[in-house]
BANU-668565 format. One line per 4 residues: for each residue x, y, z of N, C-alpha, C. Coordinates in nm, 2 decimals. Example, Ala and Ser with C-alpha at 12.3 -4.5 7.8 and 13.67 -1.06 7.14 Angstrom:
BEGIN
1.32/-0.57/0.78/1.23/-0.45/0.78/1.32/-0.33/0.78  1.28/-0.22/0.71/1.37/-0.11/0.71/1.29/0.00/0.79
This chain:
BEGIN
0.08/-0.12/0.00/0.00/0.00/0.00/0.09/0.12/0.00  0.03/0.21/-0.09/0.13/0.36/-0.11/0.15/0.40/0.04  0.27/0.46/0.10/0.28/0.55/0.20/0.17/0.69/0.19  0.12/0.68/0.29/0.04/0.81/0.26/0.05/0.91/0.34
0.15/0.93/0.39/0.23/1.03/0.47/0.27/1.16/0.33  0.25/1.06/0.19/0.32/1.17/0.09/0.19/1.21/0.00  0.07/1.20/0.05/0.01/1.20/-0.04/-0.09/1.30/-0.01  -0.05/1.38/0.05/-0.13/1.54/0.00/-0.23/1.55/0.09
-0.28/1.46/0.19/-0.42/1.45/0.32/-0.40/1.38/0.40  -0.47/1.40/0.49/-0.44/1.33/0.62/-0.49/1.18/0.61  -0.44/1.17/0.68/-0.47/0.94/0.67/-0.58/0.94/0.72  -0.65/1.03/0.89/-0.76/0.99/0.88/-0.89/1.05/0.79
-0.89/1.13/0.65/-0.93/1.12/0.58/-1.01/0.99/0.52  -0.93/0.89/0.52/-0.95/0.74/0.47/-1.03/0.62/0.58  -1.11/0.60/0.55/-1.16/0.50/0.58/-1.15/0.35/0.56  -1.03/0.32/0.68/-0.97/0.20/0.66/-1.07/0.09/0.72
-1.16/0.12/0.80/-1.23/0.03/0.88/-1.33/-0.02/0.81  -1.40/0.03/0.70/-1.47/-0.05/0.62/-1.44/-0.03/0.50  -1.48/-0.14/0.40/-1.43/-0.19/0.28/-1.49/-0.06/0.22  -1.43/-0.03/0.07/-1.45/0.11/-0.05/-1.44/-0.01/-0.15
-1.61/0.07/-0.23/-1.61/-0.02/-0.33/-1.51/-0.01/-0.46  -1.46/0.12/-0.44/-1.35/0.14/-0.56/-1.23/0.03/-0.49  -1.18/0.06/-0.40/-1.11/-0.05/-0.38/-1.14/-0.20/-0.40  -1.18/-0.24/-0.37/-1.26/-0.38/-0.37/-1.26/-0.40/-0.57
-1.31/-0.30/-0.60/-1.29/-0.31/-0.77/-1.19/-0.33/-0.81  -1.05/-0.28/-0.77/-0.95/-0.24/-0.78/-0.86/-0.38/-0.75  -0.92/-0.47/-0.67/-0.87/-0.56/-0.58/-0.91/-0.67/-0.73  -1.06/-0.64/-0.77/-1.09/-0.75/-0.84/-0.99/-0.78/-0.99
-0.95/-0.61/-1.00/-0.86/-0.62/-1.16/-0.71/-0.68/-1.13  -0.71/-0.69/-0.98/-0.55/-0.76/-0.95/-0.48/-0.62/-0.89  -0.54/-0.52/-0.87/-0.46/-0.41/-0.86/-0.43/-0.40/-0.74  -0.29/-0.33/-0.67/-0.26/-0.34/-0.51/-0.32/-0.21/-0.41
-0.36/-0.13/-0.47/-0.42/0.00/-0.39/-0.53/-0.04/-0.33  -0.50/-0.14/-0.24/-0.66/-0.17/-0.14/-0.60/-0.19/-0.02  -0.67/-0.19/0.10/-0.67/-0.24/0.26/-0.69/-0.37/0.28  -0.65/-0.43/0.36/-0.70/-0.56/0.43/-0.86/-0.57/0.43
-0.91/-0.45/0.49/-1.07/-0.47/0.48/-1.13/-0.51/0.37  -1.08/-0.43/0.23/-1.11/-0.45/0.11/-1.10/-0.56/0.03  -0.97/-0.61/0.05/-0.96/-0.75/-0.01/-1.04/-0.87/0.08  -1.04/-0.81/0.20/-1.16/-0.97/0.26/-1.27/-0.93/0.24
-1.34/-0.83/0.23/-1.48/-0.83/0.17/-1.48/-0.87/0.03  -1.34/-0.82/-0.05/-1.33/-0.88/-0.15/-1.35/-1.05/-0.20  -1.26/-1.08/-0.10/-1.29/-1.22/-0.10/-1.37/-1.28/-0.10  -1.48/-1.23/0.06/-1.60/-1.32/0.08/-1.70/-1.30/-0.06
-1.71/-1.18/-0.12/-1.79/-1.17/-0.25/-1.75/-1.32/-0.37  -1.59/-1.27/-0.40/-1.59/-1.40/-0.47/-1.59/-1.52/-0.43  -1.60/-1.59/-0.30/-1.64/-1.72/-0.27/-1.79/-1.73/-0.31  -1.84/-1.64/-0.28/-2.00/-1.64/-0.34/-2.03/-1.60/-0.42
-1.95/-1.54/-0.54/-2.00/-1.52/-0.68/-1.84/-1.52/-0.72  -1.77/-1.63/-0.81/-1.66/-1.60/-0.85/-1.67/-1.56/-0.99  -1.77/-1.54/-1.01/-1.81/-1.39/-1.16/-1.73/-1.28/-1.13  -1.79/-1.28/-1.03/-1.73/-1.09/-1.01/-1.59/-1.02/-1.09
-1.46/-1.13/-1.08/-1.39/-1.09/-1.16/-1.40/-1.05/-1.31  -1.47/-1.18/-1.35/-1.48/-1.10/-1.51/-1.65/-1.04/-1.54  -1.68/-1.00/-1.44/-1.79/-0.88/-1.47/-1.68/-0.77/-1.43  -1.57/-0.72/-1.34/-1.52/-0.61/-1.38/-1.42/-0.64/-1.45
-1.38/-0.73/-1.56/-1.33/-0.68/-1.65/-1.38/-0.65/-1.75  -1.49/-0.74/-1.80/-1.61/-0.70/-1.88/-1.61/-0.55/-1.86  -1.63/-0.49/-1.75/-1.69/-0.34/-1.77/-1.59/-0.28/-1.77  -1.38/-0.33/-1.73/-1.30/-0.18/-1.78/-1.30/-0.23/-1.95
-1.35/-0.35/-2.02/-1.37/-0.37/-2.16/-1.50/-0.26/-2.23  -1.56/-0.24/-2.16/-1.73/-0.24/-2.21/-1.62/-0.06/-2.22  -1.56/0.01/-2.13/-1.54/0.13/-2.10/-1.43/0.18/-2.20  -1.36/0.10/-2.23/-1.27/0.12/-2.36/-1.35/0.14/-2.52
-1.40/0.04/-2.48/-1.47/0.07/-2.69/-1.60/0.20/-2.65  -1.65/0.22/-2.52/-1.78/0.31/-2.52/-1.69/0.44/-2.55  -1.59/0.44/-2.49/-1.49/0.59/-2.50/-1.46/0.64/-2.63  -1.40/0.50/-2.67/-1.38/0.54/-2.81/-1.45/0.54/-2.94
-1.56/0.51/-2.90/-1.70/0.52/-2.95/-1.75/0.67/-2.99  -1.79/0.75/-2.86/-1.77/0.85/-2.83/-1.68/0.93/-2.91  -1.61/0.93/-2.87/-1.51/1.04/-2.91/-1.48/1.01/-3.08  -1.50/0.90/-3.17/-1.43/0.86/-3.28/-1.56/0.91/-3.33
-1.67/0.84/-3.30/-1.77/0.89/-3.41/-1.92/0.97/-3.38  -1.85/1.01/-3.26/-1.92/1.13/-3.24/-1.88/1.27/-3.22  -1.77/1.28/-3.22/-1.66/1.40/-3.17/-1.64/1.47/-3.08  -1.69/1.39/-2.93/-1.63/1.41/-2.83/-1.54/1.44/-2.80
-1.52/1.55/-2.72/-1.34/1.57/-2.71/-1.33/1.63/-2.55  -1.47/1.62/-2.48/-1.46/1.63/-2.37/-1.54/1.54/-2.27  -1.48/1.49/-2.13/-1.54/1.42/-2.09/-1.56/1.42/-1.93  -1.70/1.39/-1.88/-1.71/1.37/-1.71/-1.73/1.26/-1.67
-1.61/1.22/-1.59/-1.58/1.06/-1.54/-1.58/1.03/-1.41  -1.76/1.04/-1.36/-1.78/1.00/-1.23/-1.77/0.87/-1.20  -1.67/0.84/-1.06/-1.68/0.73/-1.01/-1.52/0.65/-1.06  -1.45/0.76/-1.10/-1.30/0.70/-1.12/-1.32/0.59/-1.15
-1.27/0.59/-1.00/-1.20/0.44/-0.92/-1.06/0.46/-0.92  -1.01/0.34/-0.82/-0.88/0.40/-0.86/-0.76/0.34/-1.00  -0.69/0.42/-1.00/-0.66/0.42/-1.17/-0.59/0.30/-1.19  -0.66/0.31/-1.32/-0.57/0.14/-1.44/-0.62/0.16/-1.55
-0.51/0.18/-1.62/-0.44/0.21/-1.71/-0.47/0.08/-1.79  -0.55/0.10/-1.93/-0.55/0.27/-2.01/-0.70/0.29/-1.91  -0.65/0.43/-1.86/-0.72/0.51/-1.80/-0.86/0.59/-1.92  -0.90/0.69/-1.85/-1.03/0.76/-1.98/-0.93/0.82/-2.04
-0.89/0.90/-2.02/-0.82/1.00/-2.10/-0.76/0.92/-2.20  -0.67/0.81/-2.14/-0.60/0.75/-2.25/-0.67/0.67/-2.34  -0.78/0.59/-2.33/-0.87/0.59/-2.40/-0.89/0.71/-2.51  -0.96/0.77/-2.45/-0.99/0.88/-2.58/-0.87/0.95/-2.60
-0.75/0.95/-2.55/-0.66/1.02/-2.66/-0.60/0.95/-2.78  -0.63/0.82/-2.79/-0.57/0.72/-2.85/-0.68/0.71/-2.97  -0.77/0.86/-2.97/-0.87/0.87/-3.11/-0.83/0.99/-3.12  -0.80/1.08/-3.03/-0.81/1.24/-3.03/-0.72/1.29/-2.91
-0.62/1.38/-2.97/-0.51/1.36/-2.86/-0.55/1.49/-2.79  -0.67/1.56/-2.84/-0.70/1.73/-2.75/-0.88/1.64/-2.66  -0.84/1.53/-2.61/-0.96/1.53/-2.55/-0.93/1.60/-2.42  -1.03/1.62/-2.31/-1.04/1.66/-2.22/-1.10/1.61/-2.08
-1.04/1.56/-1.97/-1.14/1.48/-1.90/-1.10/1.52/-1.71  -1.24/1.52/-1.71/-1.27/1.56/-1.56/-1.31/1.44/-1.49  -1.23/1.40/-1.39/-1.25/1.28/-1.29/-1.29/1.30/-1.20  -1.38/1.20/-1.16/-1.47/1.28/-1.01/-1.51/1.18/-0.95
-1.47/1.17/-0.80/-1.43/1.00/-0.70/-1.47/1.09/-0.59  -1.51/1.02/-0.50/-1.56/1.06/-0.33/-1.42/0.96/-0.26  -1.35/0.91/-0.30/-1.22/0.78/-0.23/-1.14/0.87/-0.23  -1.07/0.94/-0.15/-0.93/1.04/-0.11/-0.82/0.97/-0.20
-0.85/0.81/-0.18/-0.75/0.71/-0.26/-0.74/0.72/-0.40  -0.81/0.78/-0.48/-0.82/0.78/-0.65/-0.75/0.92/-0.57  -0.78/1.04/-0.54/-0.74/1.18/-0.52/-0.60/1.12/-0.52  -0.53/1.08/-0.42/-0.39/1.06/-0.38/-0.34/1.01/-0.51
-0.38/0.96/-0.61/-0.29/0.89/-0.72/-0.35/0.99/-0.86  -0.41/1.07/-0.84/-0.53/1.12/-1.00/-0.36/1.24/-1.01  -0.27/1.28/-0.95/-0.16/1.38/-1.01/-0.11/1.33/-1.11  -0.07/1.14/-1.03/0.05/1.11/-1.17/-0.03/1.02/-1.26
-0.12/0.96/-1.21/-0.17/0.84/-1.32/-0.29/0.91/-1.41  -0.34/1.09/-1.35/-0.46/1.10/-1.42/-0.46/1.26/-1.47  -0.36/1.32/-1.42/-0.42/1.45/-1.43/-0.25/1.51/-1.48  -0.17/1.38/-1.46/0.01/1.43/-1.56/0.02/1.49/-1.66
-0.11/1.43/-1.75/-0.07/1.44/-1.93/-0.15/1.60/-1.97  -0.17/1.64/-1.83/-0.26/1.80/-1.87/-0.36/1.73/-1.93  -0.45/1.87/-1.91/-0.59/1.88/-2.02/-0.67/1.79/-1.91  -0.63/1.77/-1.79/-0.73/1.65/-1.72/-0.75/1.72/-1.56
-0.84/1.67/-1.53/-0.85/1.74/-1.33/-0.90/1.62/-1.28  -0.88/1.63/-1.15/-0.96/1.55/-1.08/-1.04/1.64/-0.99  -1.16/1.59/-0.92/-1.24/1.63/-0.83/-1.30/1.52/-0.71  -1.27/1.55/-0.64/-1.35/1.49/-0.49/-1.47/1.55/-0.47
-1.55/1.46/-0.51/-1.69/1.44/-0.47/-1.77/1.38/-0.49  -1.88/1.37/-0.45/-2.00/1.26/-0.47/-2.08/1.28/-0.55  -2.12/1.18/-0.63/-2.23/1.14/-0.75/-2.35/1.19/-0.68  -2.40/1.16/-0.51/-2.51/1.20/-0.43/-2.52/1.32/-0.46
-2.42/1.40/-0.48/-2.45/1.54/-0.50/-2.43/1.63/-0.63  -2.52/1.59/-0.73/-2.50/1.66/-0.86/-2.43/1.79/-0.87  -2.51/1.90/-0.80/-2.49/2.02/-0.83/-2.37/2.08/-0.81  -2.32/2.00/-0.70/-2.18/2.01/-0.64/-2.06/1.99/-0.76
-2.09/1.87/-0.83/-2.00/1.79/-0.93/-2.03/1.90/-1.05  -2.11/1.96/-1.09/-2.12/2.06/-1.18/-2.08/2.18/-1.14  -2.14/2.21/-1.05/-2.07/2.37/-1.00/-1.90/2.36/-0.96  -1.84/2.29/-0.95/-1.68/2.25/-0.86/-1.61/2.35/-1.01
-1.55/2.44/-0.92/-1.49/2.53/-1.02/-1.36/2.43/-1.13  -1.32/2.34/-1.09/-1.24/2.27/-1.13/-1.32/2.19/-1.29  -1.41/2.19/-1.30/-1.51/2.14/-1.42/-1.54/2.18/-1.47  -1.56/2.34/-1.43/-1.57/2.46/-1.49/-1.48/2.49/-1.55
-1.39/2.52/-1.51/-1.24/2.55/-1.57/-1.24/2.46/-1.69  -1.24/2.38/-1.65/-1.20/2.25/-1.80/-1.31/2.21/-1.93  -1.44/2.21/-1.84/-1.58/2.12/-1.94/-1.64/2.27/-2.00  -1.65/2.30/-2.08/-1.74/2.36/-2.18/-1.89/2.32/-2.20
-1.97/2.36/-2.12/-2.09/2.28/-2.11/-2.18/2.37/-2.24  -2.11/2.42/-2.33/-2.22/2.46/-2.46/-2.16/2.38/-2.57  -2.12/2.28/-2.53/-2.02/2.17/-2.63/-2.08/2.03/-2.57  -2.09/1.95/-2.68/-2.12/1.81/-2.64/-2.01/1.78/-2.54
-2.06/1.72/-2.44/-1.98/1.62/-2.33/-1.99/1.46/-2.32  -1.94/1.37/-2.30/-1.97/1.26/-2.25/-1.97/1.26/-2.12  -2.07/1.20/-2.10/-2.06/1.17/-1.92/-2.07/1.03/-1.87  -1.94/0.97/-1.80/-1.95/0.82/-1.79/-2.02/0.78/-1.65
-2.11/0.76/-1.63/-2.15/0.64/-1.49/-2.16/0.53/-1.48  -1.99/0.46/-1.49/-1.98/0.35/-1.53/-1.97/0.26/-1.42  -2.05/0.20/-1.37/-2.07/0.11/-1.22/-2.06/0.19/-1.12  -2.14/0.28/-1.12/-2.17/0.39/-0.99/-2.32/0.35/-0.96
-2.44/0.38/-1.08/-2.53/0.40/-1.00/-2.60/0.28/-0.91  -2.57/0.17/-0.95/-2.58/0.04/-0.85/-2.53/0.05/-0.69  -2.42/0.15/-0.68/-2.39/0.18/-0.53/-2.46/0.34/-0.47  -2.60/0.37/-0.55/-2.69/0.43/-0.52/-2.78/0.43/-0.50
-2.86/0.42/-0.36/-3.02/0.33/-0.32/-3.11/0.40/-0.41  -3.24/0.36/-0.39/-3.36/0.37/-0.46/-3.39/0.53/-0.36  -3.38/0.54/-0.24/-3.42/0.63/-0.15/-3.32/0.75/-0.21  -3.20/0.69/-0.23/-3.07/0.85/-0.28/-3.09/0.87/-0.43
-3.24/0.83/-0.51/-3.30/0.90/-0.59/-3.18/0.85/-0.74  -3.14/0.76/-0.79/-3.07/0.74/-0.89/-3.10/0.82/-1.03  -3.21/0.84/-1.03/-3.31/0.88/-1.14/-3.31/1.02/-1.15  -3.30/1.04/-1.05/-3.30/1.20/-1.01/-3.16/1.30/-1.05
-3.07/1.20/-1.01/-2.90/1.23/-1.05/-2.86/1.22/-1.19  -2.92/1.15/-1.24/-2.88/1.16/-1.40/-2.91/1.28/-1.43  -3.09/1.28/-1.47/-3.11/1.42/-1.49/-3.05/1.50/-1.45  -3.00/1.54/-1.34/-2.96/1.67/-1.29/-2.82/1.70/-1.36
-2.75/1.57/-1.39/-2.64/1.57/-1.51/-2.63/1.56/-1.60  -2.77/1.50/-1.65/-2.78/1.53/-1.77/-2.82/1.66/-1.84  -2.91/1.75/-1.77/-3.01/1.87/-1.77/-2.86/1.93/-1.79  -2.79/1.94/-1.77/-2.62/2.05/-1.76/-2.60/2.06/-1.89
-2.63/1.93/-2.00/-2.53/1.91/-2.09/-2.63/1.95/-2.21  -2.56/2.01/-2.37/-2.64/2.02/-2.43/-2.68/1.88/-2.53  -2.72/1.95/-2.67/-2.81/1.80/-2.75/-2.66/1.76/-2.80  -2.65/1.64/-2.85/-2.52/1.59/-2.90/-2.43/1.53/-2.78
-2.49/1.57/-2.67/-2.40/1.50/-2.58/-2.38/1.33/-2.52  -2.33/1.27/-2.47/-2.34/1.11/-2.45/-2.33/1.07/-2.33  -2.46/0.96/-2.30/-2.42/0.87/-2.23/-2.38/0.78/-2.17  -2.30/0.75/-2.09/-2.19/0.64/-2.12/-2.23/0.59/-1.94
-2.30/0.41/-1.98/-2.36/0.38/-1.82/-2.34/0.21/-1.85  -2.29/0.15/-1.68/-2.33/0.05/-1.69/-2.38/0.05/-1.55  -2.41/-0.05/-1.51/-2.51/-0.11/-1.40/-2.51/-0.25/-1.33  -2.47/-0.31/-1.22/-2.52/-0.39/-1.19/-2.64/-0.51/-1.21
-2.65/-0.59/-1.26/-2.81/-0.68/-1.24/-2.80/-0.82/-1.15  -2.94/-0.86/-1.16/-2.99/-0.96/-1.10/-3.02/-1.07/-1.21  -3.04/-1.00/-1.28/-3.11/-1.09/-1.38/-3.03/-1.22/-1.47  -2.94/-1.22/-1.41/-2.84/-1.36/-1.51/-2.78/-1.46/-1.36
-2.84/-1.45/-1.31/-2.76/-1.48/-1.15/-2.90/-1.53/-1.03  -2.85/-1.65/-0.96/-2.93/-1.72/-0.87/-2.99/-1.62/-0.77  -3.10/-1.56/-0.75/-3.14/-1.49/-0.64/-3.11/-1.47/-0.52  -3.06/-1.62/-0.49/-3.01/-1.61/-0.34/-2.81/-1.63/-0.33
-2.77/-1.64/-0.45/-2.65/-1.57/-0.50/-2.63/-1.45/-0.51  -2.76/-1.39/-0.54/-2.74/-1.21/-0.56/-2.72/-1.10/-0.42  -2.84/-1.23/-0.33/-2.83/-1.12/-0.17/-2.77/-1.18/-0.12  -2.68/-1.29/-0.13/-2.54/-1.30/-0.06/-2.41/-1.20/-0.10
-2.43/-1.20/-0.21/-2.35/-1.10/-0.26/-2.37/-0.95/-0.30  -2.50/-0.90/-0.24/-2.49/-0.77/-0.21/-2.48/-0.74/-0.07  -2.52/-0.86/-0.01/-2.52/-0.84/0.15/-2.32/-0.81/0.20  -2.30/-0.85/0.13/-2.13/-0.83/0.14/-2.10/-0.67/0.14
-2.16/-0.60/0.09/-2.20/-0.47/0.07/-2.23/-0.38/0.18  -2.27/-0.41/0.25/-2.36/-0.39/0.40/-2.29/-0.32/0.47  -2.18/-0.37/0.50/-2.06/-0.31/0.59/-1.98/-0.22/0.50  -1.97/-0.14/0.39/-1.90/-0.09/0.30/-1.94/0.02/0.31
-1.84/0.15/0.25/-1.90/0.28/0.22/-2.01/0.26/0.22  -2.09/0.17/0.07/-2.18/0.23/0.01/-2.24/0.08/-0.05  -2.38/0.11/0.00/-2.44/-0.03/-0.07/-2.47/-0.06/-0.19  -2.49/-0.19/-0.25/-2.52/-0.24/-0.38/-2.68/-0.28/-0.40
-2.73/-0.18/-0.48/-2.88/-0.22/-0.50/-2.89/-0.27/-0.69  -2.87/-0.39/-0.69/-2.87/-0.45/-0.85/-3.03/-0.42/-0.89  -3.02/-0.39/-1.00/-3.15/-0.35/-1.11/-3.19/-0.48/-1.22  -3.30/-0.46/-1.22/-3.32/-0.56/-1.39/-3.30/-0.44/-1.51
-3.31/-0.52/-1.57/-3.27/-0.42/-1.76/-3.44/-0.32/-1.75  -3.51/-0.34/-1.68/-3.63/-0.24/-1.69/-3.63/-0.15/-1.61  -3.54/-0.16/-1.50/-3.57/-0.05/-1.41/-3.42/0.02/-1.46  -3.32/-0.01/-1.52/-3.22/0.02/-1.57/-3.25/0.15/-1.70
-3.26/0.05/-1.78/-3.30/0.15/-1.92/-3.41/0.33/-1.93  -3.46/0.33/-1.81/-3.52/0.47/-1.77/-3.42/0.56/-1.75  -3.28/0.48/-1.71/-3.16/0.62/-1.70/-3.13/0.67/-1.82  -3.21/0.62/-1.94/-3.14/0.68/-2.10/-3.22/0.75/-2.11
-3.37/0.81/-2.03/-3.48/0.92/-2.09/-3.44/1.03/-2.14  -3.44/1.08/-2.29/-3.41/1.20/-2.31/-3.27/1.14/-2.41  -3.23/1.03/-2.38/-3.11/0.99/-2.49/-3.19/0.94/-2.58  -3.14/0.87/-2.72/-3.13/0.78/-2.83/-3.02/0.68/-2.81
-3.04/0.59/-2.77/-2.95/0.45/-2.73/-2.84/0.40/-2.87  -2.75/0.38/-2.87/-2.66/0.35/-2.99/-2.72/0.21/-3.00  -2.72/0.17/-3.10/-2.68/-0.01/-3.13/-2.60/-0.07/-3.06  -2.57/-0.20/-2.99/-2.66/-0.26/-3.00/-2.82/-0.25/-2.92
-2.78/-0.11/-2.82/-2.91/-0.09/-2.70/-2.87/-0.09/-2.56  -2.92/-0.14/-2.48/-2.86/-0.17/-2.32/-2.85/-0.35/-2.32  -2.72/-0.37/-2.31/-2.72/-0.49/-2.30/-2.62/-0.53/-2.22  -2.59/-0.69/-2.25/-2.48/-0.71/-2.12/-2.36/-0.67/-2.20
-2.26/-0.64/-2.11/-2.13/-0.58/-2.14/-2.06/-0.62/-2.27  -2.08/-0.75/-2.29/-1.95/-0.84/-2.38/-2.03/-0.81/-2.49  -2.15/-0.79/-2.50/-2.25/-0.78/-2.63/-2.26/-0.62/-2.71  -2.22/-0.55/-2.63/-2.18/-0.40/-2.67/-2.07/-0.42/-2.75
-2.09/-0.41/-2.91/-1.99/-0.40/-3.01/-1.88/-0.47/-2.97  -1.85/-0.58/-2.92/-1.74/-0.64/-2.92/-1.63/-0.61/-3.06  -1.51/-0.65/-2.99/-1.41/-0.63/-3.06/-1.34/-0.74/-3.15  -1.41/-0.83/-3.12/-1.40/-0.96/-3.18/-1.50/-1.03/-3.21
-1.52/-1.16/-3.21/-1.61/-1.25/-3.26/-1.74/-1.20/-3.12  -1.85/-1.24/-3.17/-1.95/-1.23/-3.05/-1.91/-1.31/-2.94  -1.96/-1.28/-2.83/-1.97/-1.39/-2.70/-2.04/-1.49/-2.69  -1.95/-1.60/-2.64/-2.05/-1.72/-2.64/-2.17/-1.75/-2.47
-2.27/-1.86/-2.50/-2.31/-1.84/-2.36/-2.22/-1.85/-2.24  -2.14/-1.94/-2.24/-2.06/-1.95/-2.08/-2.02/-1.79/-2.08  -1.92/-1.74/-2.17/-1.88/-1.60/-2.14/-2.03/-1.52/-2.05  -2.15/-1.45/-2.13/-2.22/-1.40/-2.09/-2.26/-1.45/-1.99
-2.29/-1.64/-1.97/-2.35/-1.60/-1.80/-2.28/-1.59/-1.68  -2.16/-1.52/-1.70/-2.01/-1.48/-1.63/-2.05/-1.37/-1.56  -2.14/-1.24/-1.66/-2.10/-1.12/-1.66/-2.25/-1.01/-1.59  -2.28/-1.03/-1.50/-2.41/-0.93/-1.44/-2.36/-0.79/-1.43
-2.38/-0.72/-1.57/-2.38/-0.63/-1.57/-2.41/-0.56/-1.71  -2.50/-0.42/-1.74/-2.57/-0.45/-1.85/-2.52/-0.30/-1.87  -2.48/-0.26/-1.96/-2.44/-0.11/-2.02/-2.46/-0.11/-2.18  -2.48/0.08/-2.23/-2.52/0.12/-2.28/-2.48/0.23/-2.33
-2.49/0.34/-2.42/-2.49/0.48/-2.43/-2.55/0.52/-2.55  -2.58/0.64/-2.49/-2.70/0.69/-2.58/-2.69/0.90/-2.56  -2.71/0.91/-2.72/-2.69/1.04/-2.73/-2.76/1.13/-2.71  -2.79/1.25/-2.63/-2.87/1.35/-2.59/-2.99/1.41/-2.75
-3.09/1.39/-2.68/-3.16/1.45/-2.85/-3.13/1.62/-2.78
């Protein structure tokens, strides 16, 4: 684990005593920027769903072709990337600079932990910021002079909510937060979402494995593809639609069934009319 004596905030900033789902994600890609807490709740998840790994790789896959999607043939050149995580490489930026080298991208994480690493792994190559704060709080994430400075909101944006809103209850209004991010942006802009489900996975597999959640920042409330697909209101969905991860334009041959019934997690993007 980084020394964090050098990293710009105080330690008790960090919340070592319960597991952070960015970490725990981070844990699942193999990456070493987690706590003890994190990797055992890590654990206990994959004894009980040993999917989990390749549903997040499925989704840093699903996040590479959506980027460059975006940006290639829509001409995106600027972007808002709530829910970081912490960084692995290729990061958004490098994603979309690897279509357009003047993109632009604003990262925005509530984990001090993405903060402590976003200088060198996210915000080095210029043209990029990071921001601390929470998705709970739209207005905040749009007004943060830091977004300002960078995002041009009379210009198409992408906006990624890429495995965020599943660690947002029904009560903290998920539905509500889009809009309010989305309402910012003009026509031509993009949505770039995936999501948690229930729907490919044993029921009593699923609340074992959100109940792992429980003790964490931030709980897991998985959706079906119907209560999902309402976050594109006001978008036009690209081809293939909202679907599971591997089935979004893959880069190779289609997926077969064993792959897909691996992967509970269903993403999409769809452009602002």
């Amino acid at each position: 684990m980084t020394n964090q004596s050098h990293l710009g905030f105080a330690p008790e900033q960090i919340d070592t005593g319960r597991p952070h789902p960015a970490r725990m994600y981070d844990y699942y890609l193999g990456g070493s920027d987690n706590y003890e807490v994190d990797r055992e709740a890590a654990e206990r998840l994959i004894e009980i769903a040993p999917d989990v790994r390749a549903s997040a790789r499925a989704n840093r896959d699903f996040l590479g072709r959506a980027v460059r999607t975006v940006v290639r043939e829509h001409g995106i050149r600027q972007i808002i990337d709530i829910g970081t995580g912490i960084p692995t490489s290729p990061n958004t930026h490098e994603l979309a600079r690897s279509v357009a080298p003047d993109v632009r991208v604003a990262y925005v994480d509530n984990d001090p932990i993405v903060s402590a690493h976003a200088d060198a792994k996210l915000t080095g190559a210029g043209n990029a910021e990071f921001v601390l704060a929470d998705v709970r709080e739209p207005e905040a994430v749009l007004e943060h002079p830091a977004v300002r400075e960078l995002i041009d909101f009379d210009r198409p944006v992408a906006l990624l909510l890429v495995a965020v809103l599943h660690f947002i209850t029904d009560e903290e209004d998920p539905a509500g937060i889009v809009a309010t991010l989305g309402g910012a942006l003009p026509a031509g802009s993009c949505l770039v979402l995936t999501h948690g489900t229930p729907d490919f996975h044993d029921r009593r597999l699923v609340e074992e494995g959100t109940a792992v959640y429980k003790k964490a920042t931030a709980q897991v409330t998985m959706r079906s593809h119907a209560r999902i697909l309402p976050f594109f209101d006001g978008y036009d969905l690209l081809d293939p639609g909202l679907v599971q991860l591997p089935l979004w334009r893959p880069d190779g041959p289609p997926p077969g069934p064993e792959e897909l019934r691996r992967v509970a997690l269903y993403g999409g993007v769809g452009v602002k009319r």
